[in-house]
C-alpha positions as CSV (number, residue, x, y, z in Angstrom):
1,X,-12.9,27.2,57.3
2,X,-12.7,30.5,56.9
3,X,-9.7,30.6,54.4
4,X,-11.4,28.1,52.6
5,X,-11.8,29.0,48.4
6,X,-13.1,28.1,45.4
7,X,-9.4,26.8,44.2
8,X,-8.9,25.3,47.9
9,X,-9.9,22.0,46.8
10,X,-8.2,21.0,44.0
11,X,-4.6,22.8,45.1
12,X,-5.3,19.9,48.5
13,X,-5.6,17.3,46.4
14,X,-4.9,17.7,42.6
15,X,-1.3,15.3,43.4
16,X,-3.8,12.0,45.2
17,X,-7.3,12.6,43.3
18,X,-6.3,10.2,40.3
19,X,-5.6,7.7,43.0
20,X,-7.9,8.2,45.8
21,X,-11.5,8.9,44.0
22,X,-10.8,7.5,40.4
23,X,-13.9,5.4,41.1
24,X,-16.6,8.2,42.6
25,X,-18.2,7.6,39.3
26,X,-19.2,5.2,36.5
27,X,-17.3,6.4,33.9
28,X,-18.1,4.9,31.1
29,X,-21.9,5.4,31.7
30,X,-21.1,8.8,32.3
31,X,-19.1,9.1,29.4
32,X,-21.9,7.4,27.4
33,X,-24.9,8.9,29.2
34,X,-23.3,13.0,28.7
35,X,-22.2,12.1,24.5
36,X,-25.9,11.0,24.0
37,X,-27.4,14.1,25.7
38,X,-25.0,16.4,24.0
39,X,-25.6,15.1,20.3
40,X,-22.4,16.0,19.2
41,X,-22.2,19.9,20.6
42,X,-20.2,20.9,22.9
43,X,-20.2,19.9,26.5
44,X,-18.9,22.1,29.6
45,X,-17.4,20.2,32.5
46,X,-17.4,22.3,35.7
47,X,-15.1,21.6,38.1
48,X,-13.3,18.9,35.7
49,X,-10.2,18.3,38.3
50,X,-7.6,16.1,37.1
51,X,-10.0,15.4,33.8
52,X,-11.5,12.2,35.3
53,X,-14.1,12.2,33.0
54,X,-12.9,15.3,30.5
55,X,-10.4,12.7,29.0
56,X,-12.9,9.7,28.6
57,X,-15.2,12.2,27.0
58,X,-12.5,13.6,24.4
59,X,-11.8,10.6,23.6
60,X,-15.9,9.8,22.9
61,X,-15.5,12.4,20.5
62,X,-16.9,15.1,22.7
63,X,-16.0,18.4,22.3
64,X,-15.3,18.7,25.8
65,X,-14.5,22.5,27.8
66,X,-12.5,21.9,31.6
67,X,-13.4,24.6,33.5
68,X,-11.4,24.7,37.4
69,X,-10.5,27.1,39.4
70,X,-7.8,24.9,40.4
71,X,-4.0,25.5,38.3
72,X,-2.9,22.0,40.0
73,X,-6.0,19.7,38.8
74,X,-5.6,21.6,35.6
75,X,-2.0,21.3,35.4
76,X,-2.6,17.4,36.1
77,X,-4.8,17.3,33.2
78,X,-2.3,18.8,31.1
79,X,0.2,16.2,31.1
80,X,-2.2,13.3,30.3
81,X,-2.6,11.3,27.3
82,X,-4.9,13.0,25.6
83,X,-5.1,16.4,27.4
84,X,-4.7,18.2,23.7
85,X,-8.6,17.2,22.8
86,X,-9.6,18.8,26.3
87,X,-10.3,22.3,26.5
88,X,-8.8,23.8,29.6
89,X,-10.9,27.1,31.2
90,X,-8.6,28.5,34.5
91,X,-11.7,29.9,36.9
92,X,-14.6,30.0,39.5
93,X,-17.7,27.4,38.8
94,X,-20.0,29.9,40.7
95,X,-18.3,33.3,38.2
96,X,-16.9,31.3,34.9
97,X,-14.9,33.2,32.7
98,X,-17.3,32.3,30.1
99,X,-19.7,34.9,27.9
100,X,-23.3,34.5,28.0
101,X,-25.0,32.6,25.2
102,X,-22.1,30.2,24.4
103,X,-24.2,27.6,23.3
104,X,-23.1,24.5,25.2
105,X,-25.5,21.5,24.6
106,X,-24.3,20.2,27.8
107,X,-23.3,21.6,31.0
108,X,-21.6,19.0,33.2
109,X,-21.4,19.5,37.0
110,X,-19.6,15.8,37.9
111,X,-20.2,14.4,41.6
112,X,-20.6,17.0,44.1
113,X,-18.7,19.6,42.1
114,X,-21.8,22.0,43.1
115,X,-21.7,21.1,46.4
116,X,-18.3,22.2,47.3
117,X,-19.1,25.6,46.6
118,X,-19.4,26.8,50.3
119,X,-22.8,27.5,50.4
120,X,-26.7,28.2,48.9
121,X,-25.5,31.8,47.3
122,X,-22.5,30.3,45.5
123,X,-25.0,27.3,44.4
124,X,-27.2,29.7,42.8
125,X,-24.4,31.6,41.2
126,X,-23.7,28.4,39.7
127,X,-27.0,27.1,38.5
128,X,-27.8,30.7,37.1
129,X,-24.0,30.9,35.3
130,X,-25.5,27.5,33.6
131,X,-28.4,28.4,32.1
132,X,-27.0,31.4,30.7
133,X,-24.2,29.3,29.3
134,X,-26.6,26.4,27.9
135,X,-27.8,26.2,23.9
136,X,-31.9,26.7,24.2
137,X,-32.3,23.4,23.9
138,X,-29.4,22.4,26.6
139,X,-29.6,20.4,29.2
140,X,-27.4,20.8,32.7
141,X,-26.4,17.7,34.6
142,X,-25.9,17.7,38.3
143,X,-24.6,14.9,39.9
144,X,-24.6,14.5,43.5
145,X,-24.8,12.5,46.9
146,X,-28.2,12.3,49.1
147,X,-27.0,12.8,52.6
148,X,-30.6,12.3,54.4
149,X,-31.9,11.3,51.1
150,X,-35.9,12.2,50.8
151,X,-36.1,14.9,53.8
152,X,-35.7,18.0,54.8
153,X,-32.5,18.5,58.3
154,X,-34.7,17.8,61.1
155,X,-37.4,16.2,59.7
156,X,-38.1,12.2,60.8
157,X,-35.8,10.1,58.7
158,X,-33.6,12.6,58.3
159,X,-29.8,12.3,58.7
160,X,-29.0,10.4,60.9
161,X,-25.8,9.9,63.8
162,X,-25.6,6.1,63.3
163,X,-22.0,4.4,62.5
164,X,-21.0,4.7,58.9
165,X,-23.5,8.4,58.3
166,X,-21.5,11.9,59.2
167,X,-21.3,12.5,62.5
168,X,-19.9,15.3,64.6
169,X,-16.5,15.3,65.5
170,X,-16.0,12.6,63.9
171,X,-12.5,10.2,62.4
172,X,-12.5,7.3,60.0
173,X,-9.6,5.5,59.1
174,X,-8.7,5.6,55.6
175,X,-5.6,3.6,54.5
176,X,-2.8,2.1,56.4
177,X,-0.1,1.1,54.2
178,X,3.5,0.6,55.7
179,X,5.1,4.2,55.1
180,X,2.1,6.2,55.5
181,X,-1.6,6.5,57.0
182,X,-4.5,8.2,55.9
183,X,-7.1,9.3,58.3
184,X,-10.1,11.6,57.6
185,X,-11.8,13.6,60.1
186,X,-14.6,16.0,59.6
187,X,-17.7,18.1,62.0
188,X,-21.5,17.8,60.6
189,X,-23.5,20.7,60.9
190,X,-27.4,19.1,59.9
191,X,-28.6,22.5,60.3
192,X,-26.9,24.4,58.2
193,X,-26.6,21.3,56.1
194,X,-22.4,22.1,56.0
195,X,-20.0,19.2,56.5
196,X,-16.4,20.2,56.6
197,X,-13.4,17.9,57.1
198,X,-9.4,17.1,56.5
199,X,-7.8,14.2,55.0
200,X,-4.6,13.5,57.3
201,X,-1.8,12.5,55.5
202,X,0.8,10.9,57.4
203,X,3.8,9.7,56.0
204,X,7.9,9.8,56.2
205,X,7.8,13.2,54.7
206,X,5.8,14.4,57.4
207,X,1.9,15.5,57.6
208,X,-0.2,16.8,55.2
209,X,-3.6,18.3,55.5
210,X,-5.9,18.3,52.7
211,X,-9.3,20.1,53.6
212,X,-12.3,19.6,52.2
213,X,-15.9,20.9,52.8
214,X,-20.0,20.8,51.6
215,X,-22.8,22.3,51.6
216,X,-25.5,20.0,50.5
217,X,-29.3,20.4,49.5
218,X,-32.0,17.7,49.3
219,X,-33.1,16.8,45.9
220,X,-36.2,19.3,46.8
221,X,-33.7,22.1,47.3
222,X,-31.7,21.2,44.4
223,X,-35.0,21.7,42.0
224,X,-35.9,24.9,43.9
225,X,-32.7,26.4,42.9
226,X,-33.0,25.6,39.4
227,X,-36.2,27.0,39.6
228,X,-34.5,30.2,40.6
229,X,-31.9,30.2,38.1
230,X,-34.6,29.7,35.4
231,X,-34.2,26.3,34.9
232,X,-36.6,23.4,35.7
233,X,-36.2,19.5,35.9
234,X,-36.6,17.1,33.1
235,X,-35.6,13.9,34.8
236,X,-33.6,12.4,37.7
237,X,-32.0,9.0,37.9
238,X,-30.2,7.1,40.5
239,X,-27.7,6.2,38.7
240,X,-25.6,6.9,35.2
241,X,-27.3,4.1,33.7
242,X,-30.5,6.0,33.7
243,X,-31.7,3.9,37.2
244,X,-35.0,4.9,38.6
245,X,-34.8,7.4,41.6
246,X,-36.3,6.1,44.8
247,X,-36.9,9.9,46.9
248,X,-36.4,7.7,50.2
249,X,-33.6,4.9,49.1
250,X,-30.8,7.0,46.9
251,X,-27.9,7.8,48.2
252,X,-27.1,9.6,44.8
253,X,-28.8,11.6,41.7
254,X,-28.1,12.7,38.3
255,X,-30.5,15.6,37.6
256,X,-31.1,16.9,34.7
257,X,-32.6,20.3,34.1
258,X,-33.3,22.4,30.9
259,X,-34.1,26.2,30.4
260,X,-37.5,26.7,31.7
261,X,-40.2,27.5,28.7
């Protein structure tokens, strides 16, 4: 897609998100997980959207920061109950508009935030905007899905092409209500480890096209980049409630990385 930016996303679908992925993730351990780690300093949420878990937080008592490059998902934010204890930052997650050395204790990067930055440059961008963003003693959280979870494109094990897994070329059915259907269709490239795809929105009014893409990384990639943007792992779970990570069997991680010593 090449027309494809960083404020792409959220402009598709800043008026459905609230609906359509309220539950990507367990809020309240989230919520509970991020306020323990950040110990009362302040917490940076990149790509916060709509404030899905920005609001929860500020109302933790989190001193939360929204940064999206998105004015729609920020707008949307705006208007909640709430919105006034959220810090809203307009910009890039890959380029924030954000000086060096701000001290956050946390830096939040909610489910697959990271990896709808269009590919490994922009990743690294990120990861290294971070850690220069992070308190010494920060921590930055990436949460994210395992597509192939445990192994390198290619490898045995690997993604696969069976029903339910990304295929190429492929459409799934998303809602069918009685004024409007939802279909989603999207290509897999394993290779280049890039998944791209539209939400079809068909109703009355007529059809809407929301487009969406990834580029993903193995767990194993994810740390190397850290690595490179001078940050190294401190733990990863399967889940927000602090679940042990199988390297074979999760479909999801929350990594956590600190400045490297």
């Amino acid at each position: 897609m090449e027309d494809y930016h960083p404020r792409t996303y959220g402009e598709a679908f800043a008026d459905v998100y609230d609906e359509w992925y309220a539950d990507v993730t367990d809020t309240a351990a989230c919520v509970a997980a991020v306020a323990r780690l950040a110990g009362g300093g302040p917490v940076l949420e990149m790509g916060a959207g709509t404030g899905r878990l920005a609001l929860p937080l500020a109302a933790a008592g989190v001193d939360i920061w929204a940064l999206d490059a998105s004015r729609a998902m920020l707008a949307a934010l705006a208007v909640k109950p709430g919105a006034e204890r959220v810090r809203p930052v307009l910009g890039d997650m890959a380029r924030p508009p954000l000086r060096p050395g701000a001290g956050f204790t946390v830096v939040l990067c909610a489910f697959n935030s990271l990896f709808n930055l269009p590919d490994a440059a922009e990743q690294r961008l990120c990861l290294e905007a971070a850690a220069t963003l992070l308190a010494p003693a920060g921590l930055l959280i990436v949460e994210t899905s395992l597509p192939g979870a445990g192994h390198e494109p290619g490898e045995a094990g690997g993604i696969t092409t069976e029903a339910g897994d990304f295929q190429v070329d492929s459409v799934d059915v998303r809602a069918v209500e009685s004024d409007r259907v939802v279909l989603s269709a999207w290509q897999h490239d394993p290779v280049n480890q890039n998944i791209r795809g539209q939400m079809i929105d068909i109703g009355a009014g007529g059809i809407r096209l929301r487009p969406w893409q990834l580029h993903y990384r193995t767990a194993a990639q994810l740390d190397a980049a850290a690595r490179d943007a001078g940050l190294e792992l401190v733990e990863r779970w399967a889940d927000w409630g602090g679940g042990t990570f199988d390297p074979i069997l999760s479909t999801e991680q929350i990594a956590v990385y600190r400045p490297r010593r």
